[in-house]
C-alpha positions in Angstrom: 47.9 30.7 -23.4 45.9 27.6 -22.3 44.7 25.2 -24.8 40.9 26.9 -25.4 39.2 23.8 -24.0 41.0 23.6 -20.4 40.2 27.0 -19.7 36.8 26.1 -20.6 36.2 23.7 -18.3 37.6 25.9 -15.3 34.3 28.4 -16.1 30.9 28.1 -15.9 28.9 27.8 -19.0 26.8 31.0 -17.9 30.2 32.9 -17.4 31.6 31.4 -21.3 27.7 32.8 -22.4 28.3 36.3 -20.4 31.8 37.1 -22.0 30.9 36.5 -24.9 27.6 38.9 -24.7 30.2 41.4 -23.7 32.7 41.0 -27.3 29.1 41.4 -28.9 28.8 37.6 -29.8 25.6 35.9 -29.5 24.6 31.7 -29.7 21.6 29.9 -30.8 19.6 28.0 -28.1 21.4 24.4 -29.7 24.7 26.4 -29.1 24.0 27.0 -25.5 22.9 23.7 -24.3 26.8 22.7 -23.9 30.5 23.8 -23.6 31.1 21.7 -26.7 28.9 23.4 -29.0 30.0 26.4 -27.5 33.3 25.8 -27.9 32.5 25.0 -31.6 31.2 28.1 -32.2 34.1 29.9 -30.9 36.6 27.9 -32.7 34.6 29.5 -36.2 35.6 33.0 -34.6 39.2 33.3 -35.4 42.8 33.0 -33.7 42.0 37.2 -32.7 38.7 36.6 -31.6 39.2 33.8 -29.4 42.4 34.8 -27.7 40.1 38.3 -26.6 37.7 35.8 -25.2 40.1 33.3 -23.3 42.1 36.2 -22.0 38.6 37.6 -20.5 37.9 34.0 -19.3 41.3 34.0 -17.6 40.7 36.8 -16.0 37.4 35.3 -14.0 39.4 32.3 -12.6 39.6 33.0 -9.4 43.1 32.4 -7.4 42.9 28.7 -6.0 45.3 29.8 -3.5 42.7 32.3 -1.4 39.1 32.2 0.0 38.0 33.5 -3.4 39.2 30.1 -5.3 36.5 28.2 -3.2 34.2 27.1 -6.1 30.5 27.7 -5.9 29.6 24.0 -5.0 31.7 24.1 -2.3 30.7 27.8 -1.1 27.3 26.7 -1.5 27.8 23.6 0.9 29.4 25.8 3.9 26.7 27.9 3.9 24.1 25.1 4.5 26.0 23.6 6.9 26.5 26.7 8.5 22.5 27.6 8.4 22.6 24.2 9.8 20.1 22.6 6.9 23.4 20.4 6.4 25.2 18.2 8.3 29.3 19.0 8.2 31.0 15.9 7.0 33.9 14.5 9.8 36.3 14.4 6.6 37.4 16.6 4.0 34.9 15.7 0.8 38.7 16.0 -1.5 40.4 13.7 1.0 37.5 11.0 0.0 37.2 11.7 -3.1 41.3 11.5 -4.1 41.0 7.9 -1.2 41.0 4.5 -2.9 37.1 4.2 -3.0 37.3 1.0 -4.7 39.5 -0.8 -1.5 38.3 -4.0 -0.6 36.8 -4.3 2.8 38.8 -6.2 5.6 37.5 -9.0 7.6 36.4 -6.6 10.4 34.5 -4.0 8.0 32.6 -6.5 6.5 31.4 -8.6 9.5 30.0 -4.9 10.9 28.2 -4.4 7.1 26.5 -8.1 7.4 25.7 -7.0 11.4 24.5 -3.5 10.4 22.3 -5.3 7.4 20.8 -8.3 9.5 20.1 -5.9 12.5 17.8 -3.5 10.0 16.1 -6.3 8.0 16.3 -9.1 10.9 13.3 -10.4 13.0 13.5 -7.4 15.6 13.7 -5.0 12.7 10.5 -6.6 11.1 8.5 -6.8 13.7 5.0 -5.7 14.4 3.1 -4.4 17.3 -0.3 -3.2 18.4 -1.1 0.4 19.5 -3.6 -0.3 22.1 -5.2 2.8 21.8 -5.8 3.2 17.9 -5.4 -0.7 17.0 -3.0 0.0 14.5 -0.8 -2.7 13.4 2.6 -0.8 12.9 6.4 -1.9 12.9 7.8 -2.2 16.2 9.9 1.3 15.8 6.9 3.4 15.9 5.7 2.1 19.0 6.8 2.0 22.7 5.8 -0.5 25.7 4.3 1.6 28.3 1.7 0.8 30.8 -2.0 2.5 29.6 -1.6 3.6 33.6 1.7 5.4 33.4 0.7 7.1 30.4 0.4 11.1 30.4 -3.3 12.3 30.2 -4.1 9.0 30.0 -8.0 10.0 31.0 -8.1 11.2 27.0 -8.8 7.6 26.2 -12.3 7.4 28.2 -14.7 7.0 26.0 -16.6 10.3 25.7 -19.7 7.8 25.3 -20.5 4.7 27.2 -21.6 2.2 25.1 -23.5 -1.4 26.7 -20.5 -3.6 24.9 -17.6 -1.6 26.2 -14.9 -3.7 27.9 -13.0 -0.7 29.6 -9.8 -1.2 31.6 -9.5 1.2 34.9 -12.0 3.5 32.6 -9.8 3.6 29.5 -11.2 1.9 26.3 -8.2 0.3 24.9 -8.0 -2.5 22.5 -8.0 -6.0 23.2 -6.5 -8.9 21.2 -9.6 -10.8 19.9 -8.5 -13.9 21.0 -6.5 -14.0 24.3 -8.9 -10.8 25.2 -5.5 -9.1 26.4 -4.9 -5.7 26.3 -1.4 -5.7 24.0 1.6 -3.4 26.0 2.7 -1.1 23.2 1.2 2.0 22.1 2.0 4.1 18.9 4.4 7.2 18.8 1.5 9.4 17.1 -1.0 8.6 19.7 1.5 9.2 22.8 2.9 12.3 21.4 -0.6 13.5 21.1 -1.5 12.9 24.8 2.0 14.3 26.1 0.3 17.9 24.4 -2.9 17.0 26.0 -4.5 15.8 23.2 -7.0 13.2 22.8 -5.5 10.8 19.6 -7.8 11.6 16.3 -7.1 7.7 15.8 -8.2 6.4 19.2 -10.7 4.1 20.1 -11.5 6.3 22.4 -12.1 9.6 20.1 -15.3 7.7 18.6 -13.6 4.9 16.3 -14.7 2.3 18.5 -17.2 -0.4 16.3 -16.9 -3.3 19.0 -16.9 -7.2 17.7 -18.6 -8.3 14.3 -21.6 -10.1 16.1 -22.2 -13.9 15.1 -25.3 -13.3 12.6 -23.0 -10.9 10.5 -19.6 -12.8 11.0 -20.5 -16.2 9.5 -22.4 -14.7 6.1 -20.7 -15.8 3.1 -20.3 -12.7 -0.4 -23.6 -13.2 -1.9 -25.6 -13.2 1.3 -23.4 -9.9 2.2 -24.7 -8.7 -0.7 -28.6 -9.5 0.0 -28.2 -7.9 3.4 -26.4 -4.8 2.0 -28.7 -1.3 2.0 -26.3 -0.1 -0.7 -24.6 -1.6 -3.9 -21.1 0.2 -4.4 -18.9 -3.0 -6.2 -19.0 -5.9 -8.0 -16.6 -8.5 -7.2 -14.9 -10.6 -10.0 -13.5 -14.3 -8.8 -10.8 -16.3 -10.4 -9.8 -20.0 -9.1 -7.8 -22.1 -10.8 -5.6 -25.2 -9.5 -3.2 -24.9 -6.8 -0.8 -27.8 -9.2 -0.3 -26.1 -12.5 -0.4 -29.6 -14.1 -3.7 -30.9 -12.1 -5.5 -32.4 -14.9 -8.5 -34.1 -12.9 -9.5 -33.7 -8.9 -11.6 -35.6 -7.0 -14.7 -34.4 -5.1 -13.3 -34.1 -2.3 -10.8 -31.9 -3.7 -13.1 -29.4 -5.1 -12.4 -26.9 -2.6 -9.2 -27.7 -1.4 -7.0 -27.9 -4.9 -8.0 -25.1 -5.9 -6.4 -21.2 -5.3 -7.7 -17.9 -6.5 -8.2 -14.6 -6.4 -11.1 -11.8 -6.0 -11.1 -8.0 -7.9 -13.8 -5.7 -7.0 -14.9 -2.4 -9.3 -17.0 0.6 -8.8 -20.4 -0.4 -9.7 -23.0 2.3 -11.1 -26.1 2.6 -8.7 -28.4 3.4 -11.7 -27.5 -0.5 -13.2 -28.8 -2.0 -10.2 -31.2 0.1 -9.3 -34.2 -1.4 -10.6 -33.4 -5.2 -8.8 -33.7 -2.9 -5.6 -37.1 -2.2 -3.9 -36.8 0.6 -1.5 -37.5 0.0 1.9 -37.1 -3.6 2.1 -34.5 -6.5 1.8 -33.4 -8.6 0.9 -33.3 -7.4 -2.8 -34.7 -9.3 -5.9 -31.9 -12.5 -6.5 -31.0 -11.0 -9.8 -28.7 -8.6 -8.1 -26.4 -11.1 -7.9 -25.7 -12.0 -11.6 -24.9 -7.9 -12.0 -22.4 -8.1 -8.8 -20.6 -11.4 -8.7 -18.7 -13.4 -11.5 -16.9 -16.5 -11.7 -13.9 -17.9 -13.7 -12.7 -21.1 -13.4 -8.8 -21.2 -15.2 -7.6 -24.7 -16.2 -6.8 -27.6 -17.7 -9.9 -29.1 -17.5 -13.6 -28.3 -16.6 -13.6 -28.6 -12.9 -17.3 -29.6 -11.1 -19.4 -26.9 -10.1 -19.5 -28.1 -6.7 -16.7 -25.9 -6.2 -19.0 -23.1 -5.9 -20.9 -24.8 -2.8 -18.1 -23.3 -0.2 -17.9 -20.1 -0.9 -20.6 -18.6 -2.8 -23.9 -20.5 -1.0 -26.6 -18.6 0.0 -29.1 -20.3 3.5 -32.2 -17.9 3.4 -32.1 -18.3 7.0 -28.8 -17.1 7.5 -30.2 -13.9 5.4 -33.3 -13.5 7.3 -31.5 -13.8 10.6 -29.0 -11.2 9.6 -31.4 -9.0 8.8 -33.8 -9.1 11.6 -30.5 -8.3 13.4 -29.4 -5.2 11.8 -33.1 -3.9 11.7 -33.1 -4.8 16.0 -29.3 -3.1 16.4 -28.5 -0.7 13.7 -29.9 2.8 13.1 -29.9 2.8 9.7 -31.7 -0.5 9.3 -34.5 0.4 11.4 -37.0 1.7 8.7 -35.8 -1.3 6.7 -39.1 -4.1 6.0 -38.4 -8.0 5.1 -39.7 -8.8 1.8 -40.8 -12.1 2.5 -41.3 -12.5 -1.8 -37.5 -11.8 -2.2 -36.3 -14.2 1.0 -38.6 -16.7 -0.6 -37.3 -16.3 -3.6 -33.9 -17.7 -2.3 -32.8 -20.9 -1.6 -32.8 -23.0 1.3 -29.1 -23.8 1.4 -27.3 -23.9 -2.3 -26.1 -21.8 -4.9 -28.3 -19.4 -6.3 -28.8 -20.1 -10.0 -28.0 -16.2 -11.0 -24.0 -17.2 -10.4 -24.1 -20.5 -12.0 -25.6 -18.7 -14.6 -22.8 -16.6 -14.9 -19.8 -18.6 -13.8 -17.5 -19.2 -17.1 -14.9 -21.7 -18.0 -11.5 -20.5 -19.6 -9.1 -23.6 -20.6 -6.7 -21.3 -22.1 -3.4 -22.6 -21.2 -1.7 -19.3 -21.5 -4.3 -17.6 -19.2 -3.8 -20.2 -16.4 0.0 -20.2 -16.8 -0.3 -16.5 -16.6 -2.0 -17.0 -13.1 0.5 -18.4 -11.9 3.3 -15.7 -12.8 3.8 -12.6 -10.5 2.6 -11.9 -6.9 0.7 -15.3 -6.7 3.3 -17.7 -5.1 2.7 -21.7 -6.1 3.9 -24.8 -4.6 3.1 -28.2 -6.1 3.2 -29.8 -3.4 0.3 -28.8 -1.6 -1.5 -31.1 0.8 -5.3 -31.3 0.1 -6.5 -29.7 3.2 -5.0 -26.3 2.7 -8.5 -25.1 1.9 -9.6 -21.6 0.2 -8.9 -19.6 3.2 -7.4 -17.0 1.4 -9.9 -16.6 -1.2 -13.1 -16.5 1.0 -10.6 -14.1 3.0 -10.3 -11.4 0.0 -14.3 -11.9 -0.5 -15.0 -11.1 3.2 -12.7 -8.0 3.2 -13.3 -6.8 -0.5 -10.4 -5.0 -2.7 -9.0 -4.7 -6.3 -6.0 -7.3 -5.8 
């Protein structure tokens, strides 16, 4: 008779669990969690007891030679690939499996791995394209280059609206590239399998998600004025610069804005907190709204000037006023909205408001401003001073927890 451990393996553990049950022998819950312990326990049994067992054992080996010695893994697989849930393998899974898996690739297969590699993560791979009819910005695999008059259905994307500012083409409101004004050539796969079932895209410009071109007065507002022109109060926004050069000591004047490199967080802010700076019905709101919704850190070596804050958080009341008297003319919702002259004179003509300076702080922790530049934030040394804080005043104009 087989050594008690081979036959073991050759059997299930429920099968081991359901012989036994039937010579009247029972395991713990630690016995049953693997063959070793339960082969333990069997060994305490007795030479009679466990040659009853491993003869029973024997006995539900099935012959290897016939359709019955198939073993449930394998029985399993057919039938998937059968209900066709599983694709059937060109080779036999024990022809791979007893191959040299280890081989070294020849000089052919490896050239076709590199070629398979640089054609998935290459330029063509990685590309982007626009969906002219969502304005989507999506890898160049989900979309396909097809005319907006060859499409089918393509009167789904009139606008069910006219709207004064609409620039259609032949009727159809498609996007337009904000700077060359041209109509891109590709289209999304979700939007052009939607129209081949005569459906009008949920994502199309067309389907009312059309919201036209951030007009002038709006476009050129810096955070705090967006934030005097704003009928609602839903974040706060916390700022961090600190030195492009990790080991910048000192910077010029003219270097205030351009040296430096940062980053903006925004978080939930409760209504209630602000709601007593607010007066409803009019805007801009009182100018200590700003010290509850904007903060400042500066991170470095040394205390850098102030001036710093000039380019990105200055407020013009004139800028503010002519926002507003444009939203209240061209927006719905501002039209009940009144000026509070007290509040825009409350404001200066062109500076920072003295709410941020008054909350702008100074960290010259060394580990804190090494710590900024760990991580997602990539630094070069050798920065040129005219980089500017593009990216900052970017994160501030479109607002999220980075």
């Amino acid at each position: 008779m087989e050594d008690i451990h081979i036959i073991l393996k050759k059997v299930t553990k429920d099968t081991i669990i359901r012989v036994c049950a039937g010579c009247h022998i029972a395991f713990s819950s630690s016995e049953k969690r693997t063959k070793l312990s339960i082969s333990k326990r069997l060994q305490q049994l007795g030479d009679d007891g466990v040659r009853e067992i491993l003869a029973r054992l024997e006995a539900t080996i099935p012959d290897n030679n016939g359709e019955q010695g198939e073993g449930r893994q394998r029985r399993k697989r057919r039938k998937l690939v059968h209900d066709g849930r599983l694709h059937a393998l060109p080779v036999d899974v024990d022809d791979v499996v007893a191959g040299d898996v280890f081989s070294i690739p020849n000089e052919n297969e490896r050239q076709k791995i590199v070629n398979d590699f640089l054609d998935r993560t290459g330029t063509e791979a990685t590309k982007l394209s626009v969906c002219y009819s969502c304005a989507r910005e999506l890898s160049s695999s989900e979309t396909r280059p097809i005319l907006a008059e060859c499409l089918p259905n393509s009167h789904l994307l009139t606008p069910e609206s006219a709207h004064p500012a609409h620039t259609l083409t032949k009727g159809l409101l498609l996007y337009r590239d904000p700077t060359s004004h041209v109509v891109p050539p590709d289209i999304c796969c979700e939007c052009l399998t939607q129209l081949a079932n005569s459906k009008r895209p949920v994502l199309s410009l067309a389907n009312n998600m059309w919201v036209g071109e951030v007009p002038f007065e709006l476009k050129i507002l810096s955070l705090p004025e967006v934030i005097l022109v704003s009928r609602y109060l839903a974040a706060a926004y916390v700022v961090k610069l600190y030195p492009k050069k990790r080991s910048a000591k000192w910077m010029s004047g003219d270097q205030l804005t351009s040296a430096l490199r940062g980053n903006v967080a925004s978080y939930y802010l409760k209504t209630e907190d602000v709601a007593s700076m607010v007066d409803e019905g009019y805007l801009p709101p009182r100018s200590t709204v700003l010290a509850a919704t904007i903060a400042v850190t500066f991170i470095g070596q040394n205390n850098i000037s102030l001036r710093a804050l000039k380019t990105m958080f200055t407020v013009e009341r004139l800028k503010v006023a002519n926002a507003l008297r444009w939203l209240i003319a061209n927006n719905k919702f501002y039209a009940h909205i009144k000026i509070s002259e007290a509040n825009l004179q409350s404001l200066p003509m062109n500076g920072v408001p003295v709410e941020i300076l008054s909350t702008t702080k100074w960290a010259s922790d060394a580990d804190v401003g090494a710590g900024e530049y760990e991580g997602y934030v990539p630094h070069n040394d050798d920065v040129s001073s005219d980089d500017g804080l593009d990216d900052v005043e970017g994160q501030m104009m479109n607002p999220g927890t980075t």
